[in-house]
mmCIF file of the N, C-alpha and C atoms, coordinates in Angstrom:
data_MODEL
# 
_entry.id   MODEL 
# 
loop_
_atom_site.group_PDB 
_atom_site.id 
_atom_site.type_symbol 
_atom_site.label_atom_id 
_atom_site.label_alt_id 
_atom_site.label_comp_id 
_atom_site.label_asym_id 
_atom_site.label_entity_id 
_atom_site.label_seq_id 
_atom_site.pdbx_PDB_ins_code 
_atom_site.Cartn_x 
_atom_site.Cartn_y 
_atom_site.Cartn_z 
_atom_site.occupancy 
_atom_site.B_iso_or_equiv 
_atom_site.pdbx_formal_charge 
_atom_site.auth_seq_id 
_atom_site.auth_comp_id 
_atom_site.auth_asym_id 
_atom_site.auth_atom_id 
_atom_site.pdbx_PDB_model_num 
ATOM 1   N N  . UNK A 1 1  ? -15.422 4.321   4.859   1.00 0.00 ? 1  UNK A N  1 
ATOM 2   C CA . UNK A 1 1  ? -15.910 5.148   3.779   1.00 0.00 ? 1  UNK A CA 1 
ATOM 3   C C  . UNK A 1 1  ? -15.016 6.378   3.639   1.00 0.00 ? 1  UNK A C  1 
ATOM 4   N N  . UNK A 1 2  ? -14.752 6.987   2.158   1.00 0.00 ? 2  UNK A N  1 
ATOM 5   C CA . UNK A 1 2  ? -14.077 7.842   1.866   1.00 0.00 ? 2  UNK A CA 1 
ATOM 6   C C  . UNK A 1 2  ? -15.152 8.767   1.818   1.00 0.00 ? 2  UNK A C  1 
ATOM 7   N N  . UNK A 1 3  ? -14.624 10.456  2.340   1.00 0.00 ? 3  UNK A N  1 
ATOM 8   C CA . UNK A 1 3  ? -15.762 11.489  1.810   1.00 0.00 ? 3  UNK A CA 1 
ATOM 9   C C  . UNK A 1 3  ? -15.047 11.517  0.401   1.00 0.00 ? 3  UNK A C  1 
ATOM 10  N N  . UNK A 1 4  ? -16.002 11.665  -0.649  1.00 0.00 ? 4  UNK A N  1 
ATOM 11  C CA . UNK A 1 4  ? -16.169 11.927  -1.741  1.00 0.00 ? 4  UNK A CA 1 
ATOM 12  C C  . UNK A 1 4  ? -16.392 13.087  -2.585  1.00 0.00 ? 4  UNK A C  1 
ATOM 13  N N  . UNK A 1 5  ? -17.371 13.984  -2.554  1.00 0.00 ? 5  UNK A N  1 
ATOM 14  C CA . UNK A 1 5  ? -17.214 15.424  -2.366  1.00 0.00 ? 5  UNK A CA 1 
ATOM 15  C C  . UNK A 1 5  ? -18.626 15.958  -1.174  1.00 0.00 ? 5  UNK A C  1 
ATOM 16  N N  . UNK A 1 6  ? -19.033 16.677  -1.722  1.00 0.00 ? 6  UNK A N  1 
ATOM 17  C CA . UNK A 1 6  ? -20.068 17.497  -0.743  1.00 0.00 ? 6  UNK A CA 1 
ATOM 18  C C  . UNK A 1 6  ? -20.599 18.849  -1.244  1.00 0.00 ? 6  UNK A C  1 
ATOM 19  N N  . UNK A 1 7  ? -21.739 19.553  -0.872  1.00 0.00 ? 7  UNK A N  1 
ATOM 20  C CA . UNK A 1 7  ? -22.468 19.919  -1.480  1.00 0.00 ? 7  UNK A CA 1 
ATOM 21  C C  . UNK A 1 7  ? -22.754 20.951  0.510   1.00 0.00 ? 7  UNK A C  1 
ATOM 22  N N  . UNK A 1 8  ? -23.918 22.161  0.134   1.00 0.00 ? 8  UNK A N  1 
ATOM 23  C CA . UNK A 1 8  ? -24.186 22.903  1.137   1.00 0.00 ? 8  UNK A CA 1 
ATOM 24  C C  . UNK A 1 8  ? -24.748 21.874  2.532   1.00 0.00 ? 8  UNK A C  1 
ATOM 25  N N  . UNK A 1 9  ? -25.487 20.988  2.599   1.00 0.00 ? 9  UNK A N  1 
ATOM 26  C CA . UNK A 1 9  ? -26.094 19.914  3.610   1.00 0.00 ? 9  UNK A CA 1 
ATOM 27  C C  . UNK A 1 9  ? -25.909 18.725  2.959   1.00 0.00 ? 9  UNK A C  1 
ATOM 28  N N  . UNK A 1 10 ? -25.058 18.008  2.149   1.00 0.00 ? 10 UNK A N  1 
ATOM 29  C CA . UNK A 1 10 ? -24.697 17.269  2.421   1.00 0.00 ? 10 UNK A CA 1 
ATOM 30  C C  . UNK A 1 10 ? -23.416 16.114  1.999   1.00 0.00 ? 10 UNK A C  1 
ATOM 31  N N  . UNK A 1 11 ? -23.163 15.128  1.873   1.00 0.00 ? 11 UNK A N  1 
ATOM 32  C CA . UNK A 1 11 ? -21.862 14.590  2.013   1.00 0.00 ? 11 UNK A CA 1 
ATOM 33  C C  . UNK A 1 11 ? -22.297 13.430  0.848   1.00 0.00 ? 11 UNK A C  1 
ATOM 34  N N  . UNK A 1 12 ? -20.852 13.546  0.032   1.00 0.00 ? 12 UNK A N  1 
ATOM 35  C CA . UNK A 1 12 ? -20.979 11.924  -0.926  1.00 0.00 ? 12 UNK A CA 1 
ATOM 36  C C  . UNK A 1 12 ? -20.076 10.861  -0.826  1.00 0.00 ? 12 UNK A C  1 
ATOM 37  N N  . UNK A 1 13 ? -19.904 9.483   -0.029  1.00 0.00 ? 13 UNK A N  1 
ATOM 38  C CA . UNK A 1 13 ? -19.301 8.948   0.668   1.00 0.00 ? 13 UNK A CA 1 
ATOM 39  C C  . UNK A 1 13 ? -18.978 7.349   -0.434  1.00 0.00 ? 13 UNK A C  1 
ATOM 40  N N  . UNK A 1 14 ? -18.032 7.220   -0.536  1.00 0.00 ? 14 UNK A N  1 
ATOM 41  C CA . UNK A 1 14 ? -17.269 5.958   -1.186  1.00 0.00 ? 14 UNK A CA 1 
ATOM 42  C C  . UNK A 1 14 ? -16.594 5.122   -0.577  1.00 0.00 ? 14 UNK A C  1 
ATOM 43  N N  . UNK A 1 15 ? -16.859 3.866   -0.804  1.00 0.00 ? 15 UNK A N  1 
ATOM 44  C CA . UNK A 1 15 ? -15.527 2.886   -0.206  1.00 0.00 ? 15 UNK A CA 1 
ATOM 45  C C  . UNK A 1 15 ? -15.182 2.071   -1.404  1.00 0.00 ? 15 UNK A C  1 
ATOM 46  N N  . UNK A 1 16 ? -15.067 2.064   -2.653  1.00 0.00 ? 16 UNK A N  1 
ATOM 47  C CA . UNK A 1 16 ? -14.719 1.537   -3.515  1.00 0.00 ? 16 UNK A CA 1 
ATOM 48  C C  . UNK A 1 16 ? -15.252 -0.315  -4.084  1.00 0.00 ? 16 UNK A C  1 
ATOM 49  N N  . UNK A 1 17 ? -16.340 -0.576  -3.081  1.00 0.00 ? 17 UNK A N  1 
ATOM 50  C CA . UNK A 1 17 ? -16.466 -2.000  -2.996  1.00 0.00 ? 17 UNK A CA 1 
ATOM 51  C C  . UNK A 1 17 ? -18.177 -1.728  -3.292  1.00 0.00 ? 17 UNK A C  1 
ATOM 52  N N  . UNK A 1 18 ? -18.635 -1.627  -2.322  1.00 0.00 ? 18 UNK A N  1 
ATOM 53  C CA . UNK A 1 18 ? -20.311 -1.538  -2.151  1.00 0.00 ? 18 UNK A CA 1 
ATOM 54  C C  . UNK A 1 18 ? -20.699 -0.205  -3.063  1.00 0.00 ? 18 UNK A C  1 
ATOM 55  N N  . UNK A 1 19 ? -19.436 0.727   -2.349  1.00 0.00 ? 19 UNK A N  1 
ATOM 56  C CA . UNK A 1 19 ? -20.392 1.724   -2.877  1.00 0.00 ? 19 UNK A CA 1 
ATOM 57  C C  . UNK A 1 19 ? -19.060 2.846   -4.101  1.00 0.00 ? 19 UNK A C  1 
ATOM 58  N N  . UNK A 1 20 ? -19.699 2.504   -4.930  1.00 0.00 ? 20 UNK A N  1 
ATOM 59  C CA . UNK A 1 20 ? -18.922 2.775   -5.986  1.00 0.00 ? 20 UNK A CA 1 
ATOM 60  C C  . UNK A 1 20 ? -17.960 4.548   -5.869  1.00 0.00 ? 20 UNK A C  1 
ATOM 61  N N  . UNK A 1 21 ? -17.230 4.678   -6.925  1.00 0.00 ? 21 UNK A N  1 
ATOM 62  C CA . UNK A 1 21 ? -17.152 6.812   -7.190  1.00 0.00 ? 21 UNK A CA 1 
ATOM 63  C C  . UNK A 1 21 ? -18.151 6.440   -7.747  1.00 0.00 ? 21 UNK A C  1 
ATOM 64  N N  . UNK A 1 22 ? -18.446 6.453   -8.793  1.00 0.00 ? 22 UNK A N  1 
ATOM 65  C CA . UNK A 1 22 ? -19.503 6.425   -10.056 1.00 0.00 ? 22 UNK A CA 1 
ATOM 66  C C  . UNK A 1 22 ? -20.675 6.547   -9.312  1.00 0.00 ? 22 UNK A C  1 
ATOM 67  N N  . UNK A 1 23 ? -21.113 5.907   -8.008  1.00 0.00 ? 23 UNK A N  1 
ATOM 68  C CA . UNK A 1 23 ? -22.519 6.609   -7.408  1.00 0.00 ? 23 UNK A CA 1 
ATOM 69  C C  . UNK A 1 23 ? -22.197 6.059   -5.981  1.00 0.00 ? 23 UNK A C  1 
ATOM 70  N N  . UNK A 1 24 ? -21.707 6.926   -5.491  1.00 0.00 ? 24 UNK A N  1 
ATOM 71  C CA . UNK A 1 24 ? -21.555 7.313   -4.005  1.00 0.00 ? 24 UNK A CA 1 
ATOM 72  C C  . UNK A 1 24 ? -22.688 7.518   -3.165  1.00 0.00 ? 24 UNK A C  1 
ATOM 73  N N  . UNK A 1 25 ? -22.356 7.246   -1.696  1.00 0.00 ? 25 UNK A N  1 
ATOM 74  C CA . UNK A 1 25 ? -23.476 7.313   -1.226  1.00 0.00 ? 25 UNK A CA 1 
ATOM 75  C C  . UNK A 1 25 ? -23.920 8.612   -0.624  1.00 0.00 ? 25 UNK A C  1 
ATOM 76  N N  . UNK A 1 26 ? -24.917 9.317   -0.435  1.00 0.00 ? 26 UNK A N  1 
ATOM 77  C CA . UNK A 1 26 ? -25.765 10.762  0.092   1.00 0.00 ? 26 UNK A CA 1 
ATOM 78  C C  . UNK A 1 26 ? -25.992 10.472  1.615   1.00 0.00 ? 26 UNK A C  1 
ATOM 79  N N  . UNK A 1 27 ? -25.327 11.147  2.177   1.00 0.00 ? 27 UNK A N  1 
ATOM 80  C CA . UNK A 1 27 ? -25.690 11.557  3.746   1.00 0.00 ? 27 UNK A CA 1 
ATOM 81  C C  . UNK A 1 27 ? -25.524 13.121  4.058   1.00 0.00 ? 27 UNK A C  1 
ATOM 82  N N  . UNK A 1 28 ? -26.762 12.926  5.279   1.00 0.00 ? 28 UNK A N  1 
ATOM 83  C CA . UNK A 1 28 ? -26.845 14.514  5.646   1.00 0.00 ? 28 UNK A CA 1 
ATOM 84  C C  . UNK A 1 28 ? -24.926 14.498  6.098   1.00 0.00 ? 28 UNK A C  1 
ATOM 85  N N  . UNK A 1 29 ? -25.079 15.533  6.357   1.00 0.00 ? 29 UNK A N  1 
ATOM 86  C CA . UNK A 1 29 ? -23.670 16.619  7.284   1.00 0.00 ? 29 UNK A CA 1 
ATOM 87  C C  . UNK A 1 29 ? -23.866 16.039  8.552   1.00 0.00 ? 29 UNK A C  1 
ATOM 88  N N  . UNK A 1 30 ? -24.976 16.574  9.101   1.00 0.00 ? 30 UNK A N  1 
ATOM 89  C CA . UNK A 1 30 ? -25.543 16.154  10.484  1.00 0.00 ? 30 UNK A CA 1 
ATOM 90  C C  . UNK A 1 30 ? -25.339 14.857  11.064  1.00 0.00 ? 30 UNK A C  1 
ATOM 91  N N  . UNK A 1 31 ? -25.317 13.896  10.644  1.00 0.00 ? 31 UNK A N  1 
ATOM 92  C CA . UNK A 1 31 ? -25.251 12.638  10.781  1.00 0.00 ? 31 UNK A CA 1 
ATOM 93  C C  . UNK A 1 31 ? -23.775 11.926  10.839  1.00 0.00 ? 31 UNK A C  1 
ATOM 94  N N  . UNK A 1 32 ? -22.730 12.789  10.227  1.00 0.00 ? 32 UNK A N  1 
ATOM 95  C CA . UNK A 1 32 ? -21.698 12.469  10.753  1.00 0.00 ? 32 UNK A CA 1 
ATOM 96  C C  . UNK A 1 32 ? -20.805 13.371  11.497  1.00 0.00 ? 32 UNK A C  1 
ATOM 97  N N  . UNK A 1 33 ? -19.356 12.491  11.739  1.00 0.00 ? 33 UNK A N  1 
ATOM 98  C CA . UNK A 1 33 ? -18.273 12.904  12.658  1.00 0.00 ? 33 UNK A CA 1 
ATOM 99  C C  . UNK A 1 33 ? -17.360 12.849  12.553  1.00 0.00 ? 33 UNK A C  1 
ATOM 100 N N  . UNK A 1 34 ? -16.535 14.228  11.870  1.00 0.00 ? 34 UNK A N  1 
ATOM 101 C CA . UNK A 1 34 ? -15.183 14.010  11.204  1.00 0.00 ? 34 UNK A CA 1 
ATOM 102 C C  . UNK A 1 34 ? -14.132 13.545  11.892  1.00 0.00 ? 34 UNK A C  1 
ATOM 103 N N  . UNK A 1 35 ? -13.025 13.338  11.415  1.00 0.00 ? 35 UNK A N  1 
ATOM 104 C CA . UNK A 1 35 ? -11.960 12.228  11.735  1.00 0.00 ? 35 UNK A CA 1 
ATOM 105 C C  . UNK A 1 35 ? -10.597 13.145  11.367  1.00 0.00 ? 35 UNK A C  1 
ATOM 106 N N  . UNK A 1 36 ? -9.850  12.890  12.225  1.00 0.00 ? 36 UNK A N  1 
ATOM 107 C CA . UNK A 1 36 ? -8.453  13.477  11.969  1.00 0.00 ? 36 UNK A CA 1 
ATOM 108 C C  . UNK A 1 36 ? -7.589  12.715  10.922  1.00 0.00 ? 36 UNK A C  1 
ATOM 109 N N  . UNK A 1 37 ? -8.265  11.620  10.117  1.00 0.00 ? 37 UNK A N  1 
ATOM 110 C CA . UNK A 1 37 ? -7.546  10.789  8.936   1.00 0.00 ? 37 UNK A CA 1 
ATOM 111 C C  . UNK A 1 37 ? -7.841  11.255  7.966   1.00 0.00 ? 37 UNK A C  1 
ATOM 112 N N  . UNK A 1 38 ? -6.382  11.975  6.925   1.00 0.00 ? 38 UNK A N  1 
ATOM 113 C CA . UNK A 1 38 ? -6.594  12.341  5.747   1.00 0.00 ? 38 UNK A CA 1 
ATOM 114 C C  . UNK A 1 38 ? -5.888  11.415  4.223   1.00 0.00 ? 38 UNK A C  1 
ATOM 115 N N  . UNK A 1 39 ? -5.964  11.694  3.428   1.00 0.00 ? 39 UNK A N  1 
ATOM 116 C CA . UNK A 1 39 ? -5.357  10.546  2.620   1.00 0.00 ? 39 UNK A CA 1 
ATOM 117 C C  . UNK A 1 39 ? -4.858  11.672  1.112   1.00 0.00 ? 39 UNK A C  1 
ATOM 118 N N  . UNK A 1 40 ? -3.623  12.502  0.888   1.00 0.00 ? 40 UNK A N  1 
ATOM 119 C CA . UNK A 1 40 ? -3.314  13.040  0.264   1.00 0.00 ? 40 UNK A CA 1 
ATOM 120 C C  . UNK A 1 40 ? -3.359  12.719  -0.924  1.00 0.00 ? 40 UNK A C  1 
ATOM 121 N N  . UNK A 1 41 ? -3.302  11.360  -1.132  1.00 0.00 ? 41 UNK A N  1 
ATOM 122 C CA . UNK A 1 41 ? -2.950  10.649  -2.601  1.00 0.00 ? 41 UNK A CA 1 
ATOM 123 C C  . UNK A 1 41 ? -4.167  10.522  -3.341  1.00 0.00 ? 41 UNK A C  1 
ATOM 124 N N  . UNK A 1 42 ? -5.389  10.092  -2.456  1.00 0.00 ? 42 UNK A N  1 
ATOM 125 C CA . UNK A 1 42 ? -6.628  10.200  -3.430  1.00 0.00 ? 42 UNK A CA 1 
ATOM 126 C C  . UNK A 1 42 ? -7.354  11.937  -3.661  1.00 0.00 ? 42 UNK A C  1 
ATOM 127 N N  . UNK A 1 43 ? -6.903  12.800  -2.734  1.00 0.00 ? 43 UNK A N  1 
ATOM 128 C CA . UNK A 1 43 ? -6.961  13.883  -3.109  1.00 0.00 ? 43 UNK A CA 1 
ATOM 129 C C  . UNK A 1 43 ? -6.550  14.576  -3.925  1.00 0.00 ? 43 UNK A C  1 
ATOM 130 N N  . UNK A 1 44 ? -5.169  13.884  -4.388  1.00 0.00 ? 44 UNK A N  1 
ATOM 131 C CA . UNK A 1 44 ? -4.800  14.480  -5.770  1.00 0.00 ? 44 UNK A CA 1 
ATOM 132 C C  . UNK A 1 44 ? -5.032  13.636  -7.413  1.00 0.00 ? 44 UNK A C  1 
ATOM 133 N N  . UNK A 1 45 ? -5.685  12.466  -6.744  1.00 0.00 ? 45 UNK A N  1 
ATOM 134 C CA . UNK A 1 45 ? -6.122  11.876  -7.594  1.00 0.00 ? 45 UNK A CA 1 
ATOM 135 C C  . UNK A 1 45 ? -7.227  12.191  -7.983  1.00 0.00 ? 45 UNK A C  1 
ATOM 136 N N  . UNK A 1 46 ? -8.341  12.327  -6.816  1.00 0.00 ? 46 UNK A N  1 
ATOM 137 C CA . UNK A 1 46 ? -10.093 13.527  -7.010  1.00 0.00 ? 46 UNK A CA 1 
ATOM 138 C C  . UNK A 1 46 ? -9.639  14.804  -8.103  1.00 0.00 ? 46 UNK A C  1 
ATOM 139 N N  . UNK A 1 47 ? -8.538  15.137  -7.888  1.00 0.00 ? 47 UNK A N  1 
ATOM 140 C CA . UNK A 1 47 ? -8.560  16.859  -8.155  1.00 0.00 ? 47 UNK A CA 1 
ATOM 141 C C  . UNK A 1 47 ? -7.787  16.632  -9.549  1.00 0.00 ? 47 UNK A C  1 
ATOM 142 N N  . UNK A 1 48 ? -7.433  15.343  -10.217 1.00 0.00 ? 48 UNK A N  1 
ATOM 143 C CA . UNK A 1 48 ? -7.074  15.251  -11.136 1.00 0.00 ? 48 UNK A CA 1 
ATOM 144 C C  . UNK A 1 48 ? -7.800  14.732  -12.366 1.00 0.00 ? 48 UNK A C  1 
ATOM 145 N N  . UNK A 1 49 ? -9.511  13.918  -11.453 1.00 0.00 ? 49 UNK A N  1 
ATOM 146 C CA . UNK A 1 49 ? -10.002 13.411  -12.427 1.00 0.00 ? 49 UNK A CA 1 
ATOM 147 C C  . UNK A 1 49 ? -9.536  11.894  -12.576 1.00 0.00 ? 49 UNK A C  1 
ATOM 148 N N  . UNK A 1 50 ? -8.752  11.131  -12.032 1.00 0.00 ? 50 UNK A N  1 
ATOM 149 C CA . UNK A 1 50 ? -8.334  9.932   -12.162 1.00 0.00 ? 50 UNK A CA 1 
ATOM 150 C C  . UNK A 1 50 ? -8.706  9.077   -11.208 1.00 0.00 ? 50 UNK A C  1 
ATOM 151 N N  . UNK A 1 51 ? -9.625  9.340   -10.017 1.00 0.00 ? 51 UNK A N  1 
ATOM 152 C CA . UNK A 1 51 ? -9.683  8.368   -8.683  1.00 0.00 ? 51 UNK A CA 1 
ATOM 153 C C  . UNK A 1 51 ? -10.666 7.388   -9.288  1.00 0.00 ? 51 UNK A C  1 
ATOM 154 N N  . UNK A 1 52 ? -10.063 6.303   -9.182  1.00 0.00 ? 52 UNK A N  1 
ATOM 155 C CA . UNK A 1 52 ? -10.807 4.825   -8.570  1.00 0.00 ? 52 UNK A CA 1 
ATOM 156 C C  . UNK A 1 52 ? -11.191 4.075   -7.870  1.00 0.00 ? 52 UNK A C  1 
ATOM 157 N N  . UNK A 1 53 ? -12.035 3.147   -8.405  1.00 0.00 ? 53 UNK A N  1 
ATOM 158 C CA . UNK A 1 53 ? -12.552 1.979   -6.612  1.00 0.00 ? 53 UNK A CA 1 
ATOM 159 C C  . UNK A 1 53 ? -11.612 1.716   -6.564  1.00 0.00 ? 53 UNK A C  1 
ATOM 160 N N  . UNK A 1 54 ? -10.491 0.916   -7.099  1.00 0.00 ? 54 UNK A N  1 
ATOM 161 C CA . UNK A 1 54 ? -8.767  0.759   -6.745  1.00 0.00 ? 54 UNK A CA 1 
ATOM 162 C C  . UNK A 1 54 ? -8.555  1.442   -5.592  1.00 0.00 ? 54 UNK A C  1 
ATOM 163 N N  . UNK A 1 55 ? -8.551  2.748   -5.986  1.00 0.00 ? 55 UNK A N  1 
ATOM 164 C CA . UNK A 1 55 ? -6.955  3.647   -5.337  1.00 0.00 ? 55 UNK A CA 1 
ATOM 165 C C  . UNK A 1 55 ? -8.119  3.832   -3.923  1.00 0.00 ? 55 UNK A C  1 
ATOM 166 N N  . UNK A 1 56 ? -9.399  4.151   -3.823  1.00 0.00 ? 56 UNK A N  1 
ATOM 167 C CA . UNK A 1 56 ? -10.266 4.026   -2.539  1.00 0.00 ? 56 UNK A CA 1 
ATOM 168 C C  . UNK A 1 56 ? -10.237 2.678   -1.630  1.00 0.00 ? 56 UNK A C  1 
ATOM 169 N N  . UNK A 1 57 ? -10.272 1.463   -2.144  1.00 0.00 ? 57 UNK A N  1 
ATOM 170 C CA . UNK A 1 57 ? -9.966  0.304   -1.681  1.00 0.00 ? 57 UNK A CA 1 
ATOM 171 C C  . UNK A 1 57 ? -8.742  -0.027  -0.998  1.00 0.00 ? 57 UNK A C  1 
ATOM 172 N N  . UNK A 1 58 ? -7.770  0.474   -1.671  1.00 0.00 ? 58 UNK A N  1 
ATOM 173 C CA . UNK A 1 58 ? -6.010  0.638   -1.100  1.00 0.00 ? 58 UNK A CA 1 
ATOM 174 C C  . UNK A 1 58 ? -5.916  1.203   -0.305  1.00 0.00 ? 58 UNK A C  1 
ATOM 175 N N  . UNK A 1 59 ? -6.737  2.767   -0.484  1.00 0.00 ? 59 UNK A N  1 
ATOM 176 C CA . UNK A 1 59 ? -6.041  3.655   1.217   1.00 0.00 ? 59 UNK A CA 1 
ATOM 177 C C  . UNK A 1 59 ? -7.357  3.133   2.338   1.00 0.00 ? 59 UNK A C  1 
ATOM 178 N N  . UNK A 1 60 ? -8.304  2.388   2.130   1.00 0.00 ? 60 UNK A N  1 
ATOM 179 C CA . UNK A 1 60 ? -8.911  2.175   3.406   1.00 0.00 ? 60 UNK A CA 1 
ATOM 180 C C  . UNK A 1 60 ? -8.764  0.901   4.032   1.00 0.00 ? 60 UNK A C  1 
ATOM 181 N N  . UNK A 1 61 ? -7.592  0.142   3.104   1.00 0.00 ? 61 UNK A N  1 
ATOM 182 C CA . UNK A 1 61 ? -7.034  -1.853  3.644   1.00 0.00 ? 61 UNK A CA 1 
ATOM 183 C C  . UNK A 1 61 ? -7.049  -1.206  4.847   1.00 0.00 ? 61 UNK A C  1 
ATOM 184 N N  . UNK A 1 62 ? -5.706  -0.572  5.452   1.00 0.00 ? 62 UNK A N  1 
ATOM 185 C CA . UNK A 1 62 ? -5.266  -0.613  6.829   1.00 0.00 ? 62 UNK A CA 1 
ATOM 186 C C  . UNK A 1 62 ? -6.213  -0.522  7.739   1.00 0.00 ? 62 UNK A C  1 
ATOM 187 N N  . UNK A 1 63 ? -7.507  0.119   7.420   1.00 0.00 ? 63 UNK A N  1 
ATOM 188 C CA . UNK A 1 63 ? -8.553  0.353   8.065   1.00 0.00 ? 63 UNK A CA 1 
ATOM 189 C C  . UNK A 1 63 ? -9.465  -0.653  8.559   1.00 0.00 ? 63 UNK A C  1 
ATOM 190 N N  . UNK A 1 64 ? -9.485  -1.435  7.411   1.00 0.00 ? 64 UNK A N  1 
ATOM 191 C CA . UNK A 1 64 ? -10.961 -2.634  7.341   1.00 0.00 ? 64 UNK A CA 1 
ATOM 192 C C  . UNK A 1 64 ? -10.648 -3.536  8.989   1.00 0.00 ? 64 UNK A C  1 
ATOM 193 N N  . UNK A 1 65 ? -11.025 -4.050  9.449   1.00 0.00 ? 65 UNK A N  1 
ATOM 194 C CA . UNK A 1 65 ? -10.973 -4.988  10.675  1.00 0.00 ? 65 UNK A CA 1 
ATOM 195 C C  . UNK A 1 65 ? -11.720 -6.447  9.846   1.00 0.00 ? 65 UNK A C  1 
ATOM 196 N N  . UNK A 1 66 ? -11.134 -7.590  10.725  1.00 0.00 ? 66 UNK A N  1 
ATOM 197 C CA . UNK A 1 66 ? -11.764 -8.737  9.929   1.00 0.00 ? 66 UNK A CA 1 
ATOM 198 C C  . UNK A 1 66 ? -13.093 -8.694  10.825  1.00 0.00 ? 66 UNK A C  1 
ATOM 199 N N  . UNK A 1 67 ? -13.786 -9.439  10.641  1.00 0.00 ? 67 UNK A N  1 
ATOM 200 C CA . UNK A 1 67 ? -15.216 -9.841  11.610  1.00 0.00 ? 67 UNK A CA 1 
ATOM 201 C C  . UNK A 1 67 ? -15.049 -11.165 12.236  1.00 0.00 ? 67 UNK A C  1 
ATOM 202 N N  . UNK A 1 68 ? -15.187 -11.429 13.537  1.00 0.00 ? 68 UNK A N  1 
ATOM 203 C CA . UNK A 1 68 ? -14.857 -12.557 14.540  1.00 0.00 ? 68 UNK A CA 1 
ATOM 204 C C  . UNK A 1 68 ? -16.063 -13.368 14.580  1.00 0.00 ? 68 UNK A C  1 
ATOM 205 N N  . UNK A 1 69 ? -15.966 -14.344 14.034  1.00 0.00 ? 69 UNK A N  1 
ATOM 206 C CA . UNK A 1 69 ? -16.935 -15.777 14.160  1.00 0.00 ? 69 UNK A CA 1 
ATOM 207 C C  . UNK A 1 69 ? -17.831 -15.755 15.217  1.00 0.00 ? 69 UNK A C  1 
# 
């Protein structure tokens, strides 16, 4: 999941597949645990008004793991 934006308590979280930009998902703050992985390109894509499930789907491939039978 991408953070998406955020608000005083809490967080709006995307991965471009399940959970759309267009309606991201709501989690407390509390509940998560930030990560030293940043992704410059959809940040300037957020701050431009242009980000997509595309460009969210692309920077989290390297990420996904397959699931073992």
């Amino acid at each position: 999941m991408v953070l998406y934006s955020l608000d005083a308590d809490y967080v709006f979280l995307c991965d471009g597949d399940l959970r759309k930009v267009s309606h991201p998902k709501k989690k407390k703050r509390l509940h998560l645990a930030p990560t030293a992985h940043a992704c410059p390109e959809l940040t300037a894509l957020y701050e431009s008004g242009r980000l997509l499930d595309s460009d969210v789907r692309k920077a989290l491939a390297p990420y996904q793991t397959v699931a073992a039978d």
